[in-house]
N, C-alpha and C positions, 0 to 999 in steps of 0.2 A: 504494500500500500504506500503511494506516498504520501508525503507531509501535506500536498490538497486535497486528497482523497479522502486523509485521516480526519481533516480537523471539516471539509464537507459533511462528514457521516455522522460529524457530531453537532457540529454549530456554523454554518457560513457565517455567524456576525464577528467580525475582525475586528473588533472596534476598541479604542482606546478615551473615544472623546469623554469617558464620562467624567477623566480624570482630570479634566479643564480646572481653572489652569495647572498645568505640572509644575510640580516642584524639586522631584528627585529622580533618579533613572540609578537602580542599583542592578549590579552585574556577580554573576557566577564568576572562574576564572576558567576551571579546567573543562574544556568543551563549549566551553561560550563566549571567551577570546580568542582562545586558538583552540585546532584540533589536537588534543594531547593526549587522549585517552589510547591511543595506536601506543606511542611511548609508555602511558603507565602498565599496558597489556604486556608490551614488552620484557617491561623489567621485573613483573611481576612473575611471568615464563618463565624466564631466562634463571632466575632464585629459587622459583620452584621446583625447578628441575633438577638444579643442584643436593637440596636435600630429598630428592626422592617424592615428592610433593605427588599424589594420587597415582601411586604405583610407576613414575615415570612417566607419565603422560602427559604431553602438552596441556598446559588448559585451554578452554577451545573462547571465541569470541563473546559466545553465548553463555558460559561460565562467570567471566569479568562481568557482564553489564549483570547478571543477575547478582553474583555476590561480593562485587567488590566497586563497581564506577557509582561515586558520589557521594562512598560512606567516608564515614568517619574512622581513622587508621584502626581505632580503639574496640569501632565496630567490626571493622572486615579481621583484625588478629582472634577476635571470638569463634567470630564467622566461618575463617578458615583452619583455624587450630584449636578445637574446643577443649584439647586434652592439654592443651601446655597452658602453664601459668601467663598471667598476662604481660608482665614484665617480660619474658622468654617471646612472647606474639609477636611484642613494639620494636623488641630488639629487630628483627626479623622487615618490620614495615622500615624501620629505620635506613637500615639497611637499603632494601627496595627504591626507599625516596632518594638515598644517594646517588642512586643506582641512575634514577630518571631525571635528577638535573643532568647529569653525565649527558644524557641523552639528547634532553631537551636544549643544554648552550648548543649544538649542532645543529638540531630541526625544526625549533618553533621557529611558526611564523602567522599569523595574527589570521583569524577568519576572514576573508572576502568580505569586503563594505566596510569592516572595524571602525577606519579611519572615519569613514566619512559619516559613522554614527557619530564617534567622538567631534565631527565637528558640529554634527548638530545642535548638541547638547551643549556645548560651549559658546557658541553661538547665542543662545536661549536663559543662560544664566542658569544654568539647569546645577543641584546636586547631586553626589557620585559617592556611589562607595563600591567596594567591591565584597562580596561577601562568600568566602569560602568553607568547604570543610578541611580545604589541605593543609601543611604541616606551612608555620612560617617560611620557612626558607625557600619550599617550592612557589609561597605566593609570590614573597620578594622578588627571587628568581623571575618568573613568568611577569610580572607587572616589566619588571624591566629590560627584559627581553625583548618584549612588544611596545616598546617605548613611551609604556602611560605611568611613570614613576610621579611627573607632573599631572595625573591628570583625577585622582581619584582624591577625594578630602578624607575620607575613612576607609580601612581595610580593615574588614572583621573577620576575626577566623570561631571556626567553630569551635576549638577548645578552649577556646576566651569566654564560653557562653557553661550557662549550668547543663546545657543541654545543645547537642550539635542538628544539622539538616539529618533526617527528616520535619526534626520538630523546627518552629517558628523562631523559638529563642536569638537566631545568630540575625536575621532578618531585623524583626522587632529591635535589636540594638542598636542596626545602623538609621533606624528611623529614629531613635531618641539621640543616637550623636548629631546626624546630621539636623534635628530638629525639624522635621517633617513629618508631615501627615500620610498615613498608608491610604487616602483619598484622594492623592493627589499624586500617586508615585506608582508606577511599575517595576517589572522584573522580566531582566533576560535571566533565564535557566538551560539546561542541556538533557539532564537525570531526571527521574521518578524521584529522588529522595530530594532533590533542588526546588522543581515546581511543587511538591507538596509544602515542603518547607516554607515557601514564596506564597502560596495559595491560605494556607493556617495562619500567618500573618495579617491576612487580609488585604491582599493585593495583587490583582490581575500577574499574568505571568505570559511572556512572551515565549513559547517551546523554539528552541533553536535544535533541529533534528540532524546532529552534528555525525551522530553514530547509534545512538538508542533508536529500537523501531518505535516508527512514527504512534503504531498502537498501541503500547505501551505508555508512551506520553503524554496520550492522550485520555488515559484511565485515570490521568493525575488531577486533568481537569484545567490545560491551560490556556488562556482566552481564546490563541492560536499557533500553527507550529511555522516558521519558518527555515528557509537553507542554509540560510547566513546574512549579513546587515544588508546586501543589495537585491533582497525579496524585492516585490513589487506587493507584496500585500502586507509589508511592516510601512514602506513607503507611504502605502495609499491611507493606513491606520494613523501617523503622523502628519500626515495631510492634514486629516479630517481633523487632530486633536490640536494643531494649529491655527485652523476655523472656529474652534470652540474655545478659543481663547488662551493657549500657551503662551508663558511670554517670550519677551525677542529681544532681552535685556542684555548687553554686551558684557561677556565675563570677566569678572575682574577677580576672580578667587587665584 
């Protein structure tokens, strides 16, 4: 199915106007600025092969998006190793994440449109934060890679919160740092555990169908799902949410 088929079967309404005027535009990192879930797949593999990780078997695509893209490290070392202690799990994701900056200074490179969402939004006087569940170093990492170190006012990680994505907790943060209303603010997301998270907060959620199936993303519940920032039906939703009164205030943060 694809990402117009999916989000057809469920709602044609694309619409973001309700949230006149915007205030804030918060972002995912991993699979909703760049494609990076192919690299966490990766290094995930590549580790788990080493200790023998299900009998020697590769893990296969469909493995990673169901028990490992989006979670939280603290969640997937439960997830993937129920019998070893937790400190023995993290050791292990630690490892893994060192694994995938290796990877990612080499191959990240920003989703198609990125740029020219960021200029809209700065353009607009718009708020920004970035809200992950990945480990610091990989956010730092990736912000800076894809050259938005300048462009986000808050970066919230999910072990900063009492509680990480799926739940709302990391979300609801960057509305009380940034001082916004979740009435007036959306969400780019990638994951089921992202848009839910986005969605329990209380606020519309743009599906970016980077690599999760489109049906699946759509069970989460998000306004609609797009390719990446030069859709034509993210475009024509901003359109319309700039006819209903977005500002056009020249950014000065």
């Amino acid at each position: 199915m694809t990402a117009s088929s999916a989000e057809n079967s469920a709602d044609s309404k694309c619409s973001l106007s309700g949230l006149a005027p915007l205030e804030a535009v918060l972002f995912d990192i991993d699979g909703t600025l760049c494609d990076s879930d192919p690299l966490h797949h990766q290094a995930f593999r590549e580790l788990l092969l080493q200790i023998g990780y299900n009998d020697g078997v590769p893990i296969t695509e469909e493995f990673f998006i169901e028990k490992i893209a989006g979670k939280h490290n603290d969640d997937i070392a439960r997830g993937l190793f129920p019998d070893w202690d937790l400190e023995k799990g993290l050791k292990f994701t630690d490892d893994k994440e060192a694994l995938f900056r290796k990877l990612a200074k080499e191959q990240i490179k920003p989703l198609d449109g990125l740029h020219k969402m960021r200029k809209w939004i700065e353009e607009r006087g718009l708020k920004r934060a970035a809200v992950t569940n990945a480990p610091k170093p990989n956010a730092e990492l990736m912000i800076s890679l894809l050259g938005l170190s300048d462009f986000f006012h808050e970066v919230v990680l999910g072990s900063d919160c009492e509680r990480a994505k799926p739940f709302p907790d990391p979300y609801l943060k960057a509305l009380e740092l940034l001082q916004v209303s979740k009435d007036h603010t959306f969400v780019f997301e990638d994951s089921v555990s992202g848009i839910k998270a986005g969605v329990a907060a209380g606020m519309p959620v743009v599906g970016l169908a980077t690599r999760n199936p489109e049906s699946l993303l759509m069970e989460a519940k998000p306004v609609f799902l797009i390719r990446d920032y030069d859709d034509p039906k993210l475009w024509a939703a901003l359109e319309e949410l700039d006819r209903k009164g977005a500002p056009r205030a020249t950014d000065t943060a």
